[in-house]
Biopython code that builds the backbone (N, CA, C, O; Angstrom):
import numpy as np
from Bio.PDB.StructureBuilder import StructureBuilder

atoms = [
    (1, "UNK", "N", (-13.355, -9.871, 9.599)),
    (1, "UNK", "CA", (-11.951, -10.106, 9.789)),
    (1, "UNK", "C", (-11.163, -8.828, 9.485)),
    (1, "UNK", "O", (-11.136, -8.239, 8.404)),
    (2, "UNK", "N", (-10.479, -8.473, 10.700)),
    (2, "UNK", "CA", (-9.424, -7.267, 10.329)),
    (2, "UNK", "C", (-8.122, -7.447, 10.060)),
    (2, "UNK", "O", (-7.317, -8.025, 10.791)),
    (3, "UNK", "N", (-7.788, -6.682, 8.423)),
    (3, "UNK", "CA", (-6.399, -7.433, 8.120)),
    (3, "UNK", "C", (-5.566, -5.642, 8.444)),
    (3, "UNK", "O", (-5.971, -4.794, 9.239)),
    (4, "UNK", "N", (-4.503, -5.563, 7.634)),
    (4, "UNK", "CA", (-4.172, -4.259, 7.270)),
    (4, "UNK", "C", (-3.088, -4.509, 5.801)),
    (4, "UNK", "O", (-2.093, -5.216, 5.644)),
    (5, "UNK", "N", (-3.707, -3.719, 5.031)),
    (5, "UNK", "CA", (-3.073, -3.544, 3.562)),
    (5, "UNK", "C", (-2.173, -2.107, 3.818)),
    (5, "UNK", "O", (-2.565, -1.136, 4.465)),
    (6, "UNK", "N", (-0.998, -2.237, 3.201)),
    (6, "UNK", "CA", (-0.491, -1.011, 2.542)),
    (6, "UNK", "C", (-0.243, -0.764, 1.105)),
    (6, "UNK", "O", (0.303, -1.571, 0.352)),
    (7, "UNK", "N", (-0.694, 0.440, 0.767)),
    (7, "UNK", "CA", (-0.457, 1.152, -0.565)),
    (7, "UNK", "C", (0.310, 1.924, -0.956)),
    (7, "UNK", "O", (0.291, 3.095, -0.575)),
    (8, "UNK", "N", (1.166, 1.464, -1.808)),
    (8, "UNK", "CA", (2.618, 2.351, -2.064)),
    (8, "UNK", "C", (2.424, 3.588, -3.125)),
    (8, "UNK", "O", (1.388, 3.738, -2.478)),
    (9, "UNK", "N", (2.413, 4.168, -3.684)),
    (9, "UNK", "CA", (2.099, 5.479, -4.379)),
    (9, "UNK", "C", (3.722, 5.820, -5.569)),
    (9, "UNK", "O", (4.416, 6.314, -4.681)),
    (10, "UNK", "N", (4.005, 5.834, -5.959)),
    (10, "UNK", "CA", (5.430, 5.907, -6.810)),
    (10, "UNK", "C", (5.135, 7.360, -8.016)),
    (10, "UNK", "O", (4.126, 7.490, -8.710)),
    (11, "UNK", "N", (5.713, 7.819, -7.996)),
    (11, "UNK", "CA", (6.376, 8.519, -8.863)),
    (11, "UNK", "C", (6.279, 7.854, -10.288)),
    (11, "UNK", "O", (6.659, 6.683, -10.306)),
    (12, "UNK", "N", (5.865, 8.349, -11.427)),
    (12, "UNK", "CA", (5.962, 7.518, -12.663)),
    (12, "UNK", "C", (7.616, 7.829, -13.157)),
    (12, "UNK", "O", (8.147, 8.925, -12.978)),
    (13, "UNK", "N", (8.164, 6.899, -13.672)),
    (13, "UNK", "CA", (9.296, 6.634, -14.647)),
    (13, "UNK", "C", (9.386, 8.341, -14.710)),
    (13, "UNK", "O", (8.402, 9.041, -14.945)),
    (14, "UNK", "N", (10.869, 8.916, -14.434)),
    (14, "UNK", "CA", (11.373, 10.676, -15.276)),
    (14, "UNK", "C", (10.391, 11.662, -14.624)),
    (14, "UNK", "O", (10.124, 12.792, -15.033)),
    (15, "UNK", "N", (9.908, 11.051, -13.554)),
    (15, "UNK", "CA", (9.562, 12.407, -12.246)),
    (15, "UNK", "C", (10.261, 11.725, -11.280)),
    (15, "UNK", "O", (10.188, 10.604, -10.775)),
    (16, "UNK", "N", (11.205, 13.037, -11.110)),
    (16, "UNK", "CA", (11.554, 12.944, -9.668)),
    (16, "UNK", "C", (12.293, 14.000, -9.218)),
    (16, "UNK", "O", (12.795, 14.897, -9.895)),
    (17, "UNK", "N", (12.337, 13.819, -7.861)),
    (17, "UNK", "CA", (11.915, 14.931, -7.047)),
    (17, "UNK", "C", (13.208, 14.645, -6.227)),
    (17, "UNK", "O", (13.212, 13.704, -5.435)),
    (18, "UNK", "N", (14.571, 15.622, -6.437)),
    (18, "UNK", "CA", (15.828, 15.157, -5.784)),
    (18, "UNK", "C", (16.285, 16.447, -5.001)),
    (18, "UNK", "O", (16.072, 17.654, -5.107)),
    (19, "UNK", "N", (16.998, 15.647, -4.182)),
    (19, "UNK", "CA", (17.572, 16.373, -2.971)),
    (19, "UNK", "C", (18.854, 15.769, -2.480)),
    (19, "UNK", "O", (19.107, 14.564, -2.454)),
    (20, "UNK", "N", (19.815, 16.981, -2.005)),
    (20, "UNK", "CA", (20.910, 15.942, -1.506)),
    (20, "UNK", "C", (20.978, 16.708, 0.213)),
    (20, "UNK", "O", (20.596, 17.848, 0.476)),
    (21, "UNK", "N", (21.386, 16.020, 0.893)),
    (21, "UNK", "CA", (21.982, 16.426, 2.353)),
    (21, "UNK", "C", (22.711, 15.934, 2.800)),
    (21, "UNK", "O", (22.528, 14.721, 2.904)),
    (22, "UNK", "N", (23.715, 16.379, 3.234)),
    (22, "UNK", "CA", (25.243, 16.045, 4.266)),
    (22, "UNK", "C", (26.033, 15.035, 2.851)),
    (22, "UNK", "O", (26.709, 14.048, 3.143)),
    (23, "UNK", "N", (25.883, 15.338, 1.771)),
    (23, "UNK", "CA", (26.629, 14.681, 0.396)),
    (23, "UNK", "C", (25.807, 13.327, -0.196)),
    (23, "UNK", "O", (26.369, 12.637, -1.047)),
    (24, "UNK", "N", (24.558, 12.999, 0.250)),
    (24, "UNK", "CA", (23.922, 11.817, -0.093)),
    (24, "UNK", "C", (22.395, 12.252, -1.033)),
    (24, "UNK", "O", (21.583, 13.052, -0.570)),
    (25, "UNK", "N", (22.249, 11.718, -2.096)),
    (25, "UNK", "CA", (21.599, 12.097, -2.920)),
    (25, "UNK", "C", (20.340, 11.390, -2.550)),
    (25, "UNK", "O", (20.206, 10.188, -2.321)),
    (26, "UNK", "N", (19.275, 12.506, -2.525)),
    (26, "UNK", "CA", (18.015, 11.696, -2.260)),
    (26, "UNK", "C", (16.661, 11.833, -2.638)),
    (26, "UNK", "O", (16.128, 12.895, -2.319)),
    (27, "UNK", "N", (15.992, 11.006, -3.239)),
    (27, "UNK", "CA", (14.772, 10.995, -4.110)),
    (27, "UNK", "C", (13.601, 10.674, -3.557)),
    (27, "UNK", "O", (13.332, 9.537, -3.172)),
    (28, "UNK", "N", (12.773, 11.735, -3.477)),
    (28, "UNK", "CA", (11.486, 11.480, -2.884)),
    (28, "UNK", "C", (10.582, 10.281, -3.703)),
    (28, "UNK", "O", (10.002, 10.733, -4.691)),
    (29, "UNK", "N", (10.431, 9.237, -3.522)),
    (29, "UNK", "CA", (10.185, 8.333, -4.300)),
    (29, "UNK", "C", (8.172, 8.371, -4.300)),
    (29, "UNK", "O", (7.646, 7.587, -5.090)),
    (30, "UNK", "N", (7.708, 8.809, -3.873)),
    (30, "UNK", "CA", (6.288, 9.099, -3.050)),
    (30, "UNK", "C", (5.589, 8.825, -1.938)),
    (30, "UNK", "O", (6.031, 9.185, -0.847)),
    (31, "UNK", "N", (4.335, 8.115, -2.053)),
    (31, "UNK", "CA", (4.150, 8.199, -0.272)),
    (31, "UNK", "C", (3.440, 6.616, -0.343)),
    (31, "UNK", "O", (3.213, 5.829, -1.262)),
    (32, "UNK", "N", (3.184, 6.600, 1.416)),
    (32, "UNK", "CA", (2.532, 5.593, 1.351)),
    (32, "UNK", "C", (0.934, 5.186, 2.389)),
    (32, "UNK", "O", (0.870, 5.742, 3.485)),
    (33, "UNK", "N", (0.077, 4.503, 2.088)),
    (33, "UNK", "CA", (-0.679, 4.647, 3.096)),
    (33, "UNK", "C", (-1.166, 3.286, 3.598)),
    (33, "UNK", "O", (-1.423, 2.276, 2.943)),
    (34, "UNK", "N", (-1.242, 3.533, 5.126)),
    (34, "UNK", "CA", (-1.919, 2.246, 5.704)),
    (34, "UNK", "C", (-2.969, 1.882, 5.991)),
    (34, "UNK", "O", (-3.552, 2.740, 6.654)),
    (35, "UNK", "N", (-3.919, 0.427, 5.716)),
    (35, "UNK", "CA", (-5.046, 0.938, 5.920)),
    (35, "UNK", "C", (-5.683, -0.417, 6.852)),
    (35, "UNK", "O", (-5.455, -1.584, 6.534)),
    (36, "UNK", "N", (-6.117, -0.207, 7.476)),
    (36, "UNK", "CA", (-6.730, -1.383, 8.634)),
    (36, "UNK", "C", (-8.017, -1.605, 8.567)),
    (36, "UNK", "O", (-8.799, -0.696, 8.288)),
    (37, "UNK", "N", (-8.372, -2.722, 8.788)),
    (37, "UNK", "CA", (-10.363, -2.681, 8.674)),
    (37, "UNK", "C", (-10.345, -4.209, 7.818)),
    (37, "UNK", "O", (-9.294, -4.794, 7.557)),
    (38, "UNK", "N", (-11.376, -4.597, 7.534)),
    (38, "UNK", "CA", (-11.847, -5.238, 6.496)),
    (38, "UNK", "C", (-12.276, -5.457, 5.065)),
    (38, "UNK", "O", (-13.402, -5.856, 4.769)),
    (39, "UNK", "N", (-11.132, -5.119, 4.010)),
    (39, "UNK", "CA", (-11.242, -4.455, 3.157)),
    (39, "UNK", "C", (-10.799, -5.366, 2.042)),
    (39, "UNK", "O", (-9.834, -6.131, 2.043)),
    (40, "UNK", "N", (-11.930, -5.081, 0.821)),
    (40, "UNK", "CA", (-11.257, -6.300, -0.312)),
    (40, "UNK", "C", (-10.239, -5.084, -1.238)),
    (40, "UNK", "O", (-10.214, -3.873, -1.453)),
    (41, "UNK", "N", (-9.467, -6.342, -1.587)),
    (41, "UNK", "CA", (-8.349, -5.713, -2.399)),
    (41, "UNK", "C", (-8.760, -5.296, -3.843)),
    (41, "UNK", "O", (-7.693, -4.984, -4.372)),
    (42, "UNK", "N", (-9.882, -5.113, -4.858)),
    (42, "UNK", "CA", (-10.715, -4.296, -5.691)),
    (42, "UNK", "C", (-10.744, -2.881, -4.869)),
    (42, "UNK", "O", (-10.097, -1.874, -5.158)),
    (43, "UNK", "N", (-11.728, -3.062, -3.680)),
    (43, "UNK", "CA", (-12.078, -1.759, -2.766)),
    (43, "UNK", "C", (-10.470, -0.892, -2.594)),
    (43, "UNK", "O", (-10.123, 0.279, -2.747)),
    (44, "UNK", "N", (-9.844, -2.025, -2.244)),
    (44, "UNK", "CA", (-8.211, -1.046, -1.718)),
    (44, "UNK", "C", (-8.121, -0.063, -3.297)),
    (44, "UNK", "O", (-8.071, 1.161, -3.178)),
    (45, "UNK", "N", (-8.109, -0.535, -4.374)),
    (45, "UNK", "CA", (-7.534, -0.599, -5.857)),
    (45, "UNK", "C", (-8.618, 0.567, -6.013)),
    (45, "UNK", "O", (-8.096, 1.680, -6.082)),
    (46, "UNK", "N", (-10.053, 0.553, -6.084)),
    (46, "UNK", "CA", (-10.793, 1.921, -6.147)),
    (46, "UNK", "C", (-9.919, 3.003, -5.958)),
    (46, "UNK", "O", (-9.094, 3.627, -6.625)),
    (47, "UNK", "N", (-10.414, 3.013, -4.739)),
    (47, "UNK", "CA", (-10.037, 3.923, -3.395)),
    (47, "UNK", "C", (-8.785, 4.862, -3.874)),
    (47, "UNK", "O", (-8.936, 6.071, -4.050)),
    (48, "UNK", "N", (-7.353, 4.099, -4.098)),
    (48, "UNK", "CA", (-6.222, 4.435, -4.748)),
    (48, "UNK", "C", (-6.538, 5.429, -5.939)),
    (48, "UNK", "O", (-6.470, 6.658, -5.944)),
    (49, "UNK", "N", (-6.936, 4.477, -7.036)),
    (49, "UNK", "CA", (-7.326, 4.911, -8.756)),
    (49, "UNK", "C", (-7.786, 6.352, -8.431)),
    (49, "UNK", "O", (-7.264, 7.359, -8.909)),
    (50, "UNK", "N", (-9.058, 6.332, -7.363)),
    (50, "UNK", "CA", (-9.886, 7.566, -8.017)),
    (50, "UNK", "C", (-9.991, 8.373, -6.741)),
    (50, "UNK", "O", (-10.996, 9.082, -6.693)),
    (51, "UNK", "N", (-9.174, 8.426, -5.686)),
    (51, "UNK", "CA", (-8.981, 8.910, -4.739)),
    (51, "UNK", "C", (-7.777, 9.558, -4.761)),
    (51, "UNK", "O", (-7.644, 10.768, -4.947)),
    (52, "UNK", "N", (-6.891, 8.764, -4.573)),
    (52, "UNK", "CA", (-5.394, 8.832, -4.104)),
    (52, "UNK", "C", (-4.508, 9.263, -4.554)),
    (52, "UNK", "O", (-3.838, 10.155, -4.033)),
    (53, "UNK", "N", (-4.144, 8.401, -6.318)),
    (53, "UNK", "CA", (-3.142, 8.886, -7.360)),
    (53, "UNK", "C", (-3.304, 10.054, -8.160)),
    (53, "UNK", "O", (-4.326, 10.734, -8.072)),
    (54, "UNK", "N", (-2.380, 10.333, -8.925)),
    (54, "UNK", "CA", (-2.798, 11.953, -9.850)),
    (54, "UNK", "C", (-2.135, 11.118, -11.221)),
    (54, "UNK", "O", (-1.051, 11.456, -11.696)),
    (55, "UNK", "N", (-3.058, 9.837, -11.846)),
    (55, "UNK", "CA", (-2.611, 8.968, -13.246)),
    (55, "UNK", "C", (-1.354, 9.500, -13.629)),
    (55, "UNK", "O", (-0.298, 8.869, -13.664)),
    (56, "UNK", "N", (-1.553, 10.906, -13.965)),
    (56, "UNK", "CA", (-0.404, 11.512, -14.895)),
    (56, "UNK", "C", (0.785, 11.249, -14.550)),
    (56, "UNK", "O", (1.634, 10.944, -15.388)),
    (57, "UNK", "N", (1.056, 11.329, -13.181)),
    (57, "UNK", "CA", (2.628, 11.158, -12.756)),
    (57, "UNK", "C", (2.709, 10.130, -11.839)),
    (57, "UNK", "O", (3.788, 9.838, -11.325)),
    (58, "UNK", "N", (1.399, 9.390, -11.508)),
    (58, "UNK", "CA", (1.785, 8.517, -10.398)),
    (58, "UNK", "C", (1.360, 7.186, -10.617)),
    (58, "UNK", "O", (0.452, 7.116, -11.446)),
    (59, "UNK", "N", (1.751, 6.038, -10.106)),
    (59, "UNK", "CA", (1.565, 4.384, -10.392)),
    (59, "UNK", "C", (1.691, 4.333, -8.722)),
    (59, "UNK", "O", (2.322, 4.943, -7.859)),
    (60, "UNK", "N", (0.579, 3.088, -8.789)),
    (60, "UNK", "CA", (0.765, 2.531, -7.333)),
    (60, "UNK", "C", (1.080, 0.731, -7.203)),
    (60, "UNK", "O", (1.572, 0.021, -8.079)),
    (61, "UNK", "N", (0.759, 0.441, -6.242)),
    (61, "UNK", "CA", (0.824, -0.936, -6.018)),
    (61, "UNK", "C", (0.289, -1.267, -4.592)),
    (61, "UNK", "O", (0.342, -0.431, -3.689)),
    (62, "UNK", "N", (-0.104, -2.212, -4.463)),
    (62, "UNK", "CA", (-0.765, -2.672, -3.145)),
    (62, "UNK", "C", (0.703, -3.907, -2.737)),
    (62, "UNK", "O", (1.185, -4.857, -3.354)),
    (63, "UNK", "N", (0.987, -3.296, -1.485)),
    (63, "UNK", "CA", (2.470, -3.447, -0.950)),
    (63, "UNK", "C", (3.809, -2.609, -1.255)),
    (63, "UNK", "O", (3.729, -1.460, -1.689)),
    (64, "UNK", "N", (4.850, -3.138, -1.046)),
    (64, "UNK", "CA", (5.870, -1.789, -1.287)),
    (64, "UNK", "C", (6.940, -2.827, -2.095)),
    (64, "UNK", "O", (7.436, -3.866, -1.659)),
    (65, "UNK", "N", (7.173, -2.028, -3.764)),
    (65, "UNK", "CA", (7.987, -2.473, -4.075)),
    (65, "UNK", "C", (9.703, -2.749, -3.038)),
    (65, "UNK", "O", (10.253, -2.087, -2.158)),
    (66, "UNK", "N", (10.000, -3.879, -3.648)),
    (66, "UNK", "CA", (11.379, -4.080, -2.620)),
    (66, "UNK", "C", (12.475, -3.598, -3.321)),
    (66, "UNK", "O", (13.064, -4.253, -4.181)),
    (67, "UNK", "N", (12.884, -2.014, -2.837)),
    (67, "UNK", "CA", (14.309, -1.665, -3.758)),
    (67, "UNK", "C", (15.444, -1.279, -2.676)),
    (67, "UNK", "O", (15.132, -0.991, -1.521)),
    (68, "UNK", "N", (16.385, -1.288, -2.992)),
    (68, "UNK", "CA", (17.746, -1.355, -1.927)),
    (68, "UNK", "C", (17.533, 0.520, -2.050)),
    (68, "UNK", "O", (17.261, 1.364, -2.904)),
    (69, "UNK", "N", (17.969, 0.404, -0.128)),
    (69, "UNK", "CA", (18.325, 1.679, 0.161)),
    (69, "UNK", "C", (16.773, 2.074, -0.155)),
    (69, "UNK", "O", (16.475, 2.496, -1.273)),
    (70, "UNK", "N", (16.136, 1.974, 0.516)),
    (70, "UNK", "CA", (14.136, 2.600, 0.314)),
    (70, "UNK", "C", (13.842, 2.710, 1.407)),
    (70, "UNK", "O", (14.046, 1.708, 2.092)),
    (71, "UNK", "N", (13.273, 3.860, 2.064)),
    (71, "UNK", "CA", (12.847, 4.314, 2.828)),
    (71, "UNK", "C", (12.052, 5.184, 3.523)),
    (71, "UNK", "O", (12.167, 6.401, 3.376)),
    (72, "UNK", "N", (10.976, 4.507, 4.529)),
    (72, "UNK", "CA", (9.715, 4.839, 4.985)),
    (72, "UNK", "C", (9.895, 5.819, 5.809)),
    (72, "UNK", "O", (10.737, 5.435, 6.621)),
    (73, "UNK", "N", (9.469, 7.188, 6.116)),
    (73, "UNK", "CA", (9.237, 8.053, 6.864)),
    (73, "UNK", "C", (7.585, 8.229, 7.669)),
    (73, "UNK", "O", (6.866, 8.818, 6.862)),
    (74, "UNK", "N", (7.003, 7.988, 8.633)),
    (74, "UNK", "CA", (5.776, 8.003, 9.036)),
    (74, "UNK", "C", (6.105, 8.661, 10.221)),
    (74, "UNK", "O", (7.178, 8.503, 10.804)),
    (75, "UNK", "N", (4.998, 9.563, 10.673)),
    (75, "UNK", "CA", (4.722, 10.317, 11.675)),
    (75, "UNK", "C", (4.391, 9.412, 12.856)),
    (75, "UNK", "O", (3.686, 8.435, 12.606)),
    (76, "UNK", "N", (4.823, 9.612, 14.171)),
    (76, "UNK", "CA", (4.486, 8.550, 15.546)),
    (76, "UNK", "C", (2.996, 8.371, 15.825)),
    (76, "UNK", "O", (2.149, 9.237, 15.605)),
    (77, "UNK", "N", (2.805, 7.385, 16.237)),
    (77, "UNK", "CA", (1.110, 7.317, 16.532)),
    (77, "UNK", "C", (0.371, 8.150, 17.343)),
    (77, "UNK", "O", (-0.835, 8.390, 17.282)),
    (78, "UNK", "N", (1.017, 8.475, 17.938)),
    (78, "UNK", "CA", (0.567, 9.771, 18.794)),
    (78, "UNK", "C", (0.411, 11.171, 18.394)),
    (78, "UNK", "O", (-0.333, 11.993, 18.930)),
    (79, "UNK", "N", (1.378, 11.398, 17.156)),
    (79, "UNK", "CA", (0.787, 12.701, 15.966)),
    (79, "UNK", "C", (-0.440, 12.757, 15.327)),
    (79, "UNK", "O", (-0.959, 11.700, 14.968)),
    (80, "UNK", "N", (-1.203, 14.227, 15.049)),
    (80, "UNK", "CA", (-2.281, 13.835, 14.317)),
    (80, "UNK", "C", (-1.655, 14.070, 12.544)),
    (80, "UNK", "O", (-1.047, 14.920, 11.893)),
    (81, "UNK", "N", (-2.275, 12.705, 12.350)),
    (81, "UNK", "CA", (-2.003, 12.542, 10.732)),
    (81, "UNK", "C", (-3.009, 13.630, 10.104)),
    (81, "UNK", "O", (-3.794, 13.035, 9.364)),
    (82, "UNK", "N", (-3.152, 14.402, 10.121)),
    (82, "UNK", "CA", (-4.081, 15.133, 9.356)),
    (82, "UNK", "C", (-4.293, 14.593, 7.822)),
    (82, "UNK", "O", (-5.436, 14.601, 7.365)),
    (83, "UNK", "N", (-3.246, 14.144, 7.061)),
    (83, "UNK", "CA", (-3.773, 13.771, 5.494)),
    (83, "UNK", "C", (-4.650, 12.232, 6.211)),
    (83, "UNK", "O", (-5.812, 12.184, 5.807)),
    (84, "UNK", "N", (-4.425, 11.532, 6.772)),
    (84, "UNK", "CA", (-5.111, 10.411, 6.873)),
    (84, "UNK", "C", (-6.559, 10.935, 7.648)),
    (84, "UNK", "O", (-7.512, 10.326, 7.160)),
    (85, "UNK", "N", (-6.834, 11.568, 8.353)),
    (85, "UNK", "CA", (-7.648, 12.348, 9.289)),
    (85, "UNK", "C", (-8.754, 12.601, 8.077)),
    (85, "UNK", "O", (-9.913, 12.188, 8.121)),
    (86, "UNK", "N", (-8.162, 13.370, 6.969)),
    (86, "UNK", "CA", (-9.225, 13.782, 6.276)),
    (86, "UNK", "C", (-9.706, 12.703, 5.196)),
    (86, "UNK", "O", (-10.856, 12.516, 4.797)),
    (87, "UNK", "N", (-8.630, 12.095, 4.855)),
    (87, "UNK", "CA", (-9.229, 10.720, 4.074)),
    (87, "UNK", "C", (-10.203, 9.805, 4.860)),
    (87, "UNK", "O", (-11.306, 9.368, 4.531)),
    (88, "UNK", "N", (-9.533, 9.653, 5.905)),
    (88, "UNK", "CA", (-10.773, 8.316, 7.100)),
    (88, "UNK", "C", (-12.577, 9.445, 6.875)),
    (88, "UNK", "O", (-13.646, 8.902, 6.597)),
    (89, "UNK", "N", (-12.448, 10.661, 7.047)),
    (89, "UNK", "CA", (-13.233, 11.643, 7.029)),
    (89, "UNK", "C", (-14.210, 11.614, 5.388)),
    (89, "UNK", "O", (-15.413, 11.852, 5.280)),
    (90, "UNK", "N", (-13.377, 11.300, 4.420)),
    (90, "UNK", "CA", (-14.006, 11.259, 3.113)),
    (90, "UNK", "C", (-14.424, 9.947, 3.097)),
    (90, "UNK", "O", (-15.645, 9.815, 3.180)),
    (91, "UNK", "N", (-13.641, 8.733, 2.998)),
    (91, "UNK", "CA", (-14.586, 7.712, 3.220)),
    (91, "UNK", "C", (-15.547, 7.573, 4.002)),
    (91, "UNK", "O", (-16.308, 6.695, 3.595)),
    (92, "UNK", "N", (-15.878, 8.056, 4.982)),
    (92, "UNK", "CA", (-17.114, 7.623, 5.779)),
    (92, "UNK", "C", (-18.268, 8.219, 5.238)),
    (92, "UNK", "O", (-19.413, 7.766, 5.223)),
    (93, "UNK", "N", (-17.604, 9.887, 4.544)),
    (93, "UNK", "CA", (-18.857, 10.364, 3.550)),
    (93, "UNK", "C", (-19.463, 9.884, 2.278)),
    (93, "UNK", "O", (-20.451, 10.337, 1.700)),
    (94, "UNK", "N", (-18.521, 8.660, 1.865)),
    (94, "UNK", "CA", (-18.961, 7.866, 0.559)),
    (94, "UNK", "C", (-19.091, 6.485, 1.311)),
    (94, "UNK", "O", (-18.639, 5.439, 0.845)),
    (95, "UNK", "N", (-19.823, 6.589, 2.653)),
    (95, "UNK", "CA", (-20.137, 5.985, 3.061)),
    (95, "UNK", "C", (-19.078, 4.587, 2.804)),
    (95, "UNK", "O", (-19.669, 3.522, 2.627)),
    (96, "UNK", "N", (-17.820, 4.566, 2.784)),
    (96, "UNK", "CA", (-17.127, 3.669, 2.770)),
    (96, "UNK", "C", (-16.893, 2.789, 4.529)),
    (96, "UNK", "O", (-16.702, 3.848, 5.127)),
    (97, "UNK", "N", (-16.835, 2.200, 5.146)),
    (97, "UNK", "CA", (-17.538, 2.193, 6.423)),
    (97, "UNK", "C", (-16.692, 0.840, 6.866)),
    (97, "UNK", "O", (-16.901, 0.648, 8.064)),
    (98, "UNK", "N", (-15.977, 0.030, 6.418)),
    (98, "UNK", "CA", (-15.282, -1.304, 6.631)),
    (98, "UNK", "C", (-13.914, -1.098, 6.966)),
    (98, "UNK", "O", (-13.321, -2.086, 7.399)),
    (99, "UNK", "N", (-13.154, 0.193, 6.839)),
    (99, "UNK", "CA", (-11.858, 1.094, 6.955)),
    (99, "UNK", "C", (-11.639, 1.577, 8.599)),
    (99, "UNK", "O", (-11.532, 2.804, 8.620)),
    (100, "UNK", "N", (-11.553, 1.053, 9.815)),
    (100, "UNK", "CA", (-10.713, 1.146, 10.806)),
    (100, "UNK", "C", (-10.101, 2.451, 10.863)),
    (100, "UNK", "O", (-10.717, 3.431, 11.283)),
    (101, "UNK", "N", (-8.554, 2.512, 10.334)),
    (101, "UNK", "CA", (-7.691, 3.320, 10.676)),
    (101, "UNK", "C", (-7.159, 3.661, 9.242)),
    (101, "UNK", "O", (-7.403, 2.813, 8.384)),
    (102, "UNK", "N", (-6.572, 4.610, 8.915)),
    (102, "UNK", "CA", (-5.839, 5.066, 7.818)),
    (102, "UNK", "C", (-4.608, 6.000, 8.635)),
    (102, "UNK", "O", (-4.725, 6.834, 9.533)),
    (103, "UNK", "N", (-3.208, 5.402, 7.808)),
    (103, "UNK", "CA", (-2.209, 6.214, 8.601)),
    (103, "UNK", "C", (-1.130, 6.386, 7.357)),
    (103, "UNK", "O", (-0.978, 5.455, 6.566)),
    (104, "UNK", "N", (-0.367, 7.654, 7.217)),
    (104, "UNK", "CA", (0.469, 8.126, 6.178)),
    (104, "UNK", "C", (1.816, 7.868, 6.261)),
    (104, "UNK", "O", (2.457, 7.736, 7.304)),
    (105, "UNK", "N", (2.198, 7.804, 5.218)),
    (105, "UNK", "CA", (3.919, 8.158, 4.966)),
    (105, "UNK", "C", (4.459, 8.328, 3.818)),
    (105, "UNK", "O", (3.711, 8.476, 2.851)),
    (106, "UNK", "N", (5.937, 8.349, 3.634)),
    (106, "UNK", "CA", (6.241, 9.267, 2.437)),
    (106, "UNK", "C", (7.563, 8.403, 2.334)),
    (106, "UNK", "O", (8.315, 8.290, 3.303)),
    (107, "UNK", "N", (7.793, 7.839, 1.197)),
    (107, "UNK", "CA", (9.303, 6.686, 0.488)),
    (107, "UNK", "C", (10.134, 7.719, -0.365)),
    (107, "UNK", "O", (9.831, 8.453, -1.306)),
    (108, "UNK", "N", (11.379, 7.475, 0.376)),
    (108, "UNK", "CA", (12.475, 7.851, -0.181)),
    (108, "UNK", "C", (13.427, 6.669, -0.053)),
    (108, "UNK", "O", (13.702, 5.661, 0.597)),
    (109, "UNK", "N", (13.848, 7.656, -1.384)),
    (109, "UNK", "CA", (15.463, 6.978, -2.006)),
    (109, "UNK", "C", (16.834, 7.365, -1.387)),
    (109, "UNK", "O", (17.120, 8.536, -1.136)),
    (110, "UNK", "N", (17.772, 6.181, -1.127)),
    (110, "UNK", "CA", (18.941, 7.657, -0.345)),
    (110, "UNK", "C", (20.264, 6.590, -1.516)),
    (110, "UNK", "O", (20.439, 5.372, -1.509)),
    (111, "UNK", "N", (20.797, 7.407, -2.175)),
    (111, "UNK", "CA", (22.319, 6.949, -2.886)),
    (111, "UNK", "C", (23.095, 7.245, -2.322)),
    (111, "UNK", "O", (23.002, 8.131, -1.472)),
    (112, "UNK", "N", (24.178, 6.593, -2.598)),
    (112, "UNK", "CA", (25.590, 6.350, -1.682)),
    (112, "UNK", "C", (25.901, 8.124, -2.076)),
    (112, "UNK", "O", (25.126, 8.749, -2.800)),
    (113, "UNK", "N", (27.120, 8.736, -1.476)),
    (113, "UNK", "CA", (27.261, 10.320, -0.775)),
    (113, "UNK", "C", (28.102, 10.546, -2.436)),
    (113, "UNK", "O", (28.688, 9.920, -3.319)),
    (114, "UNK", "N", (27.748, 11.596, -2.135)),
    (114, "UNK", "CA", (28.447, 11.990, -3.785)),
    (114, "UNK", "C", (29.514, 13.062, -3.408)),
    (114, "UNK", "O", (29.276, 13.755, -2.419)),
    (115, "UNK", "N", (30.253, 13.190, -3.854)),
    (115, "UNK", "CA", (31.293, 13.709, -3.961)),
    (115, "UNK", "C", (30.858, 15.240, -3.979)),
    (115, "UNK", "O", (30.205, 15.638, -4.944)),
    (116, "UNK", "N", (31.296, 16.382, -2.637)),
    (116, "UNK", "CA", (31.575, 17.113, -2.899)),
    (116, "UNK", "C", (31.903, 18.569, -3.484)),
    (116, "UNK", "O", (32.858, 19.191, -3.019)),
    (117, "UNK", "N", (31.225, 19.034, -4.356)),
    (117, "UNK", "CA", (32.770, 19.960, -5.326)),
    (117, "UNK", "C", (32.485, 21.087, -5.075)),
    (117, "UNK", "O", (32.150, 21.771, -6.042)),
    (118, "UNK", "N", (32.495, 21.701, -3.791)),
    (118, "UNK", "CA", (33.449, 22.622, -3.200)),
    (118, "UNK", "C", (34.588, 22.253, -2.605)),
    (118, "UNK", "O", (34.710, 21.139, -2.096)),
    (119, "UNK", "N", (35.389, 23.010, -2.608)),
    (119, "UNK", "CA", (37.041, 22.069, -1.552)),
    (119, "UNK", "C", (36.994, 23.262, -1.047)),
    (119, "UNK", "O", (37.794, 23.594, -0.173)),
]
sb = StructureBuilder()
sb.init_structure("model")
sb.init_model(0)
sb.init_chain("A")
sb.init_seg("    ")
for serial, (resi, resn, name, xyz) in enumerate(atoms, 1):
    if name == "N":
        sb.init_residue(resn, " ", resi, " ")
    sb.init_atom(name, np.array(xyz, "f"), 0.0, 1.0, " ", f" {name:<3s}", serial, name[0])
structure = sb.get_structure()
């Protein structure tokens, strides 16, 4: 049976990674990945732990927390994902073999426009 899970990747609590453009403040919140195939949710949870995250600064979750104003950036299907390219590429060498497709993206934060202060 082919389902597809996504894995959200977060930033731990007092990392973050800000930017503003055109006056709107915005926080790279981290990334995310998709994964298609037949896959138990332990295997998803591996994969993440000792693959994916860097402990020190990062927490994940299997699905995407729901926060206002959050937002998914992913490359069109027709781009080559190269970070997913080489992951689909490492699992098959740890003989991980039940994984379909793997496809990337990256969650940001956008806050209402901030004021300004040049005049």
């Amino acid at each position: 049976m082919n389902s597809e899970y996504f894995v959200s990747i977060y930033n731990k609590e007092g990392v973050k990674e800000k930017f503003s453009f055109d006056g709107f403040e915005i926080f790279k919140k981290g990334k995310v990945y998709f994964f298609s195939g037949s896959i138990e949710k332990n295997l998803l949870e591996n994969i993440t732990k000792e693959i994916l995250i860097d402990p020190v600064i990062e927490d994940f979750s299997i699905g995407i927390k729901k926060e206002k104003n959050l937002f998914i950036v992913t490359l069109k299907k027709l781009v080559l994902d190269v970070e997913a390219e080489t992951l689909k590429s490492l699992l098959r060498f740890l003989k991980i073999k039940n994984i379909k497709d793997v496809r990337t993206g990256k969650l940001f934060k956008v806050n209402k426009k901030i004021k300004n202060k040049i005049k």
